[in-house]
N, C-alpha and C positions, 0 to 999 in steps of 0.2 A: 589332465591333458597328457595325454603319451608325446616320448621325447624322440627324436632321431637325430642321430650326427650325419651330416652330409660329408664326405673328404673329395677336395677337387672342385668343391662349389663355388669356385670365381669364377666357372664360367661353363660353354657347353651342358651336357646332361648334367653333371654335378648340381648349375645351378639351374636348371630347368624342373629338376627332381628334388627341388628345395622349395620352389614355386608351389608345385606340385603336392606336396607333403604339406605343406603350410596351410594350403587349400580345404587339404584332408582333417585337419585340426591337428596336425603336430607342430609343438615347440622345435624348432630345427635348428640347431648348432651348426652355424654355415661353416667349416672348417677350410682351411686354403692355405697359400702366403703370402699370397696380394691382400692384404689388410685393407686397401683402400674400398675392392670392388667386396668382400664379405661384406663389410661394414655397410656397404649402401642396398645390399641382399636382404641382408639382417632387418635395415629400417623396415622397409620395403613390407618383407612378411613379418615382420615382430619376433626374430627371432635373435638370437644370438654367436655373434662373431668370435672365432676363434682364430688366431694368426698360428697355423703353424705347418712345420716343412715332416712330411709322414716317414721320410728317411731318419729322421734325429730322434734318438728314444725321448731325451731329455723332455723336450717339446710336447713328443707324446703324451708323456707323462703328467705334464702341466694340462694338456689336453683332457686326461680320464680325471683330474682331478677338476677342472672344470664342470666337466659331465655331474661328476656327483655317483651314489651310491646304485641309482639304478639307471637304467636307457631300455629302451621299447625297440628302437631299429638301431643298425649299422648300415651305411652304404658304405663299403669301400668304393672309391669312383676315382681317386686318383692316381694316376696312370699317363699312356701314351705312347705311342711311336715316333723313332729318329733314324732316318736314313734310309735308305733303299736297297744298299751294299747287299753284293752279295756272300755265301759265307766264305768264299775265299778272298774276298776283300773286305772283310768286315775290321770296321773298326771297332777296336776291344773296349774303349771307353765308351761308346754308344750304348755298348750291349753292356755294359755295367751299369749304367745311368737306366736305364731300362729294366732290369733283372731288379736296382734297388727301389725303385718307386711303386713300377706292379707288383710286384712280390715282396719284398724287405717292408716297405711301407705296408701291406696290405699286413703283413705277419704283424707288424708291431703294434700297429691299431687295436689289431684282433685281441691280440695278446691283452692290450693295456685294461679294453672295456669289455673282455665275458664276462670280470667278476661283477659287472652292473648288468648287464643283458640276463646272468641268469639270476640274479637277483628281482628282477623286474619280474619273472615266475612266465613269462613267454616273450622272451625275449628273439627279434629277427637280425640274422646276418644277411647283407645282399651285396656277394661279389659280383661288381662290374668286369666280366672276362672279355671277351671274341667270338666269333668262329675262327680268329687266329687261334686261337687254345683247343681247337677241335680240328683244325685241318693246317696245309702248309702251304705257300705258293711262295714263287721265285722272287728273292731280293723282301725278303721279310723272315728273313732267318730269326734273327735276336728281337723282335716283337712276337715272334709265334713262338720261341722257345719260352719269351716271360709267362706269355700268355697260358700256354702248357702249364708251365709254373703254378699258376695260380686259377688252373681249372683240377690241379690235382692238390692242390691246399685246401681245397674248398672241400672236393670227396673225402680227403682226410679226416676233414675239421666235422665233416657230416659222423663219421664213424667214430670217432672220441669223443664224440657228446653224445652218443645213442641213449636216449634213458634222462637226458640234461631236457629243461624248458626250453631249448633254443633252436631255435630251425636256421636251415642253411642253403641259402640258394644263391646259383651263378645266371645273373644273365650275360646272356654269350651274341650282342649285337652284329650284324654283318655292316653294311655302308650307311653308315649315320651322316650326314653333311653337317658339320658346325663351325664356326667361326675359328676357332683352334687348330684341332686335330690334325688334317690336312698340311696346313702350313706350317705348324712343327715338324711334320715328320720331315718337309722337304726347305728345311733352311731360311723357310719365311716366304721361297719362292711364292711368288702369288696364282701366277699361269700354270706353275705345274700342280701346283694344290686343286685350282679350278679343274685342269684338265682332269681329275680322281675321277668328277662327277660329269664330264661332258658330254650332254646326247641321253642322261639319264632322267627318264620326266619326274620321278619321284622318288628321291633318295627319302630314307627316314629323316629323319629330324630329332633334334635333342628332345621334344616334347612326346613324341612316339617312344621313347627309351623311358621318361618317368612315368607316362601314364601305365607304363607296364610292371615296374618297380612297385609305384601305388598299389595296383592291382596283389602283385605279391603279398606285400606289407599288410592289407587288410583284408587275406581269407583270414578265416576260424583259425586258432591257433594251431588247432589238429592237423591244420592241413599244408603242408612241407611242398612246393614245388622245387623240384629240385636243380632242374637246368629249364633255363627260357631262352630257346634259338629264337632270334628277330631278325631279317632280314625286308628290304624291298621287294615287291613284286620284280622288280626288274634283277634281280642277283639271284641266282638258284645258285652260286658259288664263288668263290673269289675270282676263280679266272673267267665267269660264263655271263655276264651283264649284258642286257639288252641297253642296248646304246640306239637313240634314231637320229638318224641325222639333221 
């Protein structure tokens, strides 16, 4: 049975793409920090819970060692946006807590499990990036700077493995609607989280993000997608969304 680690699987696409994968016949290592919600993920698809925070090596490390000597997939997925600020009022702790979860986290992951990935003999990485990481808009400075971040670790990570078993692909979502995202970015507000999507008949959905993940995870091993732009029919851009009244 091929293995994948999920990171960010308490909740949203994380654990929608853990559904998802389980579906597909992978053992899935729901990884998270809410030990309460992996664990009942885990029941659920038969897989296995791991408690940890993707900022802390330590953790990580207890993490690859959990994994074992090989793994089939990588989702990095956890991540997120805080604030609206814009960059002359940004606050620097936001955009630190930000830069260390998509990016730091996604490095150290990465870091802990190629030596299982390429042992595995094809092994797949899948960064969860943006069209934040491919374009810019007002009052998302330090989420599109992370983002940038880690849609250029990803083209890196493609070119120092050139010749390695392991493929490297970013999917780069645009307006996902899930239970999380939204209300983190805005302090928990619940109306201004709502208002993201208002007037919009059909935002994607966490399960439109794994079934595309899936999709990656099981071409031929030959075959590398390398960036998956997803957006809504209704976004042709961050600031251009058909909204009806």
């Amino acid at each position: 049975m091929p293995t994948a680690v999920v990171t960010g699987a308490s909740s949203g696409i994380g654990a929608a793409t853990a559904r998802t994968l389980a579906a597909a016949g992978y053992h899935v290592f729901c990884v998270a920090r809410r030990t309460e919600r992996i664990e009942a993920l885990a029941a659920e698809i038969a897989g296995t819970a791991v408690t940890c925070d993707v900022t802390d090596e330590t953790q990580v490390a207890a993490l690859a060692s959990r994994v074992g000597p090989t793994l089939d997939l990588l989702l990095n997925n956890a991540g997120g946006a805080i604030g609206t600020d814009t960059v002359a009022g940004a606050d620097a702790d936001q955009w630190r807590q930000m830069y260390e979860v998509n990016v730091i986290g996604t490095l150290l992951v990465t870091k802990a499990l190629l030596p299982a990935l390429v042992a595995s003999g094809a092994g797949t990485v899948v960064n969860l990036g943006s069209i934040a990481g491919h374009l810019t808009y007002e009052g998302g400075g330090g989420y599109t700077a992370a983002k940038h971040g880690v849609a250029a670790m990803t083209e890196t990570l493609r070119l120092e493995l050139n010749g390695q078993p392991v493929r490297i692909t970013e999917i780069a979502p645009g307006m996902v609607r899930t239970d999380e995202f939204s209300l983190n970015r805005f302090g928990g507000d619940a109306s201004k989280a709502d208002a993201v999507y208002s007037g919009v008949r059909e935002p994607l959905v966490a399960e439109d993000i794994a079934d595309a993940i899936t999709w990656v995870a099981t071409r031929p091993a030959h075959v590398n997608i390398d960036l998956l732009v997803i957006k809504p029919l209704a976004q042709a851009a961050p600031h251009k969304i058909h909204r009806e009244s």
